[in-house]
C-alpha positions in Angstrom: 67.3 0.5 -14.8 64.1 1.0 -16.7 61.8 -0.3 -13.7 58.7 1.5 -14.2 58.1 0.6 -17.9 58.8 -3.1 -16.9 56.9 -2.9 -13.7 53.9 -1.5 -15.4 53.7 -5.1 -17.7 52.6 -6.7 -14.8 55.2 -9.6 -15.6 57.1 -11.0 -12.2 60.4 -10.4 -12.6 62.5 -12.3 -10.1 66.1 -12.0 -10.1 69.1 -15.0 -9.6 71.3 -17.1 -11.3 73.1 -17.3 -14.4 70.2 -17.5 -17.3 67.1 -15.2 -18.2 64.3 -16.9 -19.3 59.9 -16.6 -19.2 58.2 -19.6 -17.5 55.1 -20.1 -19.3 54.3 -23.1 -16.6 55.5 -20.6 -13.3 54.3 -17.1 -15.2 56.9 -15.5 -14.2 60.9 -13.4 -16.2 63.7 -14.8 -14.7 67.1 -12.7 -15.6 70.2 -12.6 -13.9 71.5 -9.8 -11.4 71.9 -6.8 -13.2 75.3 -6.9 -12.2 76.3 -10.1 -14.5 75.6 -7.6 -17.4 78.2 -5.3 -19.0 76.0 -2.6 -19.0 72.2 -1.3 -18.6 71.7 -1.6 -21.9 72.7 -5.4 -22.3 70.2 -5.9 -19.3 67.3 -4.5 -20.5 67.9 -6.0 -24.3 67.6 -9.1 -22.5 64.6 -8.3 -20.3 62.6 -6.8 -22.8 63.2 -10.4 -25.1 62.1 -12.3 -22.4 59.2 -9.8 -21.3 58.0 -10.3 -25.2 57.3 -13.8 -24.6 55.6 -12.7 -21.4 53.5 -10.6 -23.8 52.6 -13.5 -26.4 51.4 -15.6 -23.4 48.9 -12.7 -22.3 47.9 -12.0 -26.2 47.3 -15.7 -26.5 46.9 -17.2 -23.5 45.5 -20.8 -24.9 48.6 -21.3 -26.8 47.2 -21.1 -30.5 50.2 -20.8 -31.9 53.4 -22.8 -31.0 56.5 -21.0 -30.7 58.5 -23.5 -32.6 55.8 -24.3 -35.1 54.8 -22.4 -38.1 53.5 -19.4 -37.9 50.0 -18.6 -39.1 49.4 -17.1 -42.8 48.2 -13.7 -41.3 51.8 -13.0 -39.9 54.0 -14.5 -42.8 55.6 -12.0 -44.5 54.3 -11.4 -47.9 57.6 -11.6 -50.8 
């Protein structure tokens, strides 16, 4: 498992149940054992998803920018 990069994001990660998920409200990665996963590689795909919304609430911690809403015209894609 790739502990150390994932330890060093400072995110907690706890470990139980049957979904993976970031709690903005809690601050804290929920994922399922690692032994519900196929393979490492399945489990750390799905931690580093839910370690990138970690990330978002550390870059903007105010919420600026809803999740679900639009996003802002500096990140849209130019065609």
């Amino acid at each position: 498992m790739p502990d150390h990069f994932f330890r060093n994001t400072g995110a907690v990660i706890r470990h139980g149940g049957n979904q993976a998920y970031y709690s903005p409200v809690m601050d804290y990665i929920q994922m399922p054992p690692f032994e519900a996963f196929r393979d490492a590689a399945g489990y750390t795909a799905v931690l580093s998803h839910e370690a990138t919304h970690y990330a978002v609430s550390q870059i903007m911690p105010h919420g600026r920018f809803s999740e679900r809403g639009p996003a802002p015209s500096a990140m849209r894609r130019s065609a």
